[in-house]
Every structure is written in structure tokens, then in C-alpha cells.
N, C-alpha and C positions, 0 to 999 in steps of 0.2 A: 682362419678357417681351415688351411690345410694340416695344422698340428692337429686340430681337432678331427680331422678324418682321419690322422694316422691312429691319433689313442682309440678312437673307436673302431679301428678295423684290429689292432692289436688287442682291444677287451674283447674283442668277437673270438677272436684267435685261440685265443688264452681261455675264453669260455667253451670254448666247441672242442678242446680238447680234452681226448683221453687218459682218465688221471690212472699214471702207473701206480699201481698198488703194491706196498712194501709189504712182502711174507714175515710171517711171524710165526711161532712154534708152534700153535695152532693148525697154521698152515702145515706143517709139514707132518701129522698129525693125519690130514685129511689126504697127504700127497701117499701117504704108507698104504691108504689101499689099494692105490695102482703103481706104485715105487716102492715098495719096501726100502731101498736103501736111499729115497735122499733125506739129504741133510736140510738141514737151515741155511748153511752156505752153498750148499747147491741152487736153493732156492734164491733165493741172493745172486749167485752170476746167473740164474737165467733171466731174472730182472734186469742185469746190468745190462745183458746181451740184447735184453728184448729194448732195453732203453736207446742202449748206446748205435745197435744198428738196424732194429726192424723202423724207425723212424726217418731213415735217410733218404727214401724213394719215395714215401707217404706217410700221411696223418696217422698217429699210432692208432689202434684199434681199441676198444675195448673190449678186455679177455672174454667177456659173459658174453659178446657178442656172437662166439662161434661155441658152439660142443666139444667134446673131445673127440669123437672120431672125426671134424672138421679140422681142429686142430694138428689132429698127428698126420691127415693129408696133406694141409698146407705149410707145416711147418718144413719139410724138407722141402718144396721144391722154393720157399722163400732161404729158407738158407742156400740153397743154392745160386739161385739169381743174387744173393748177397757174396757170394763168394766168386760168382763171377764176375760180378763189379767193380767189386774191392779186393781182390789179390786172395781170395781163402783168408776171410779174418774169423769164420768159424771151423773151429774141428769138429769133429765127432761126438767127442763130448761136448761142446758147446750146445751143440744141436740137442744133446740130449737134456740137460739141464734146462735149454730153453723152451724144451716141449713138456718138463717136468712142472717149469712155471708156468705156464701157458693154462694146461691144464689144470693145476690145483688152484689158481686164482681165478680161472673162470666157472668153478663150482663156487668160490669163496664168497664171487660181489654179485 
């Protein structure tokens, strides 16, 4: 009885979350008309960043859940409280890249 509470609170888990969405060329396509200069790999570390640390405090988000001008508020002051917690694991450009995917993948889904 209790394995079976575990697998079903870990298919709950696994269901209720937010699936990171991999940029494609397309993407970045749609990023040029508010970025002109990113790249495909720029889109790429802002996923990674968005994966690897906007996840540590809370359930990731889904990007279409917020706008961009929601976006470009709350993405600094979450890098920041990410950087306060974790020693500055984003820079400047991190930030920027991560607000770059943030917003062209929540026009995209």
C-alpha cells in the first residue's frame, strides 16, 4: 500500500509539472523581434538557466503563464534572490539570455 502511494504522488508530480520547452530556430526567429542579436545558443543557456536554477526554490512555471512585460519584472528580481542564495550563480548575461527565453517561449506555447 505505501509503494503505491509513493508512485502515485510521484505520477501526480511528474504530471503537474511544467514541461521546459526546447528552442528551436524557429524560435529564435520570433526572439529577433525583440532581440535582434540572439542566437539559438543563447536560447539554449536560457533554458539551461531557467532549468537548472529557476526550479530550486519552486515548481517551474510555465513560460505562457506570464507576458513579457511580467516577465522582464520578475525576472530580475528572481535572479536576484537566486543569487542571493546561491553565491551569484547568475551574471548579467545569464539574466539576459534567461529573459531572452522566457519571453520568446512564452509567445511560442
Amino acid at each position: 500500500m505505501r509503494i503505491l502511494f509513493v508512485f502515485m504522488a510521484a505520477a501526480l508530480l511528474v504530471g503537474c509539472a511544467a514541461k521546459i520547452i526546447e528552442p528551436t530556430a524557429a524560435d529564435v526567429q520570433k526572439a529577433g523581434t525583440r532581440f535582434p542579436n540572439a542566437t539559438l545558443a543563447d536560447l539554449q543557456q536560457g533554458k539551461t538557466i531557467y532549468q537548472n536554477h529557476c526550479g530550486g526554490c519552486h515548481p517551474h512555471k510555465k513560460v505562457s503563464s506570464f507576458t513579457e512585460a511580467q516577465w522582464r519584472t520578475i525576472t530580475p528580481k528572481m535572479v536576484a534572490k537566486t543569487n542571493k542564495k546561491f553565491k551569484n550563480v547568475i551574471d548579467a548575461r545569464g539574466e539576459e539570455v534567461l529573459l531572452q527565453y522566457l519571453v520568446t517561449m512564452a509567445k511560442s506555447s
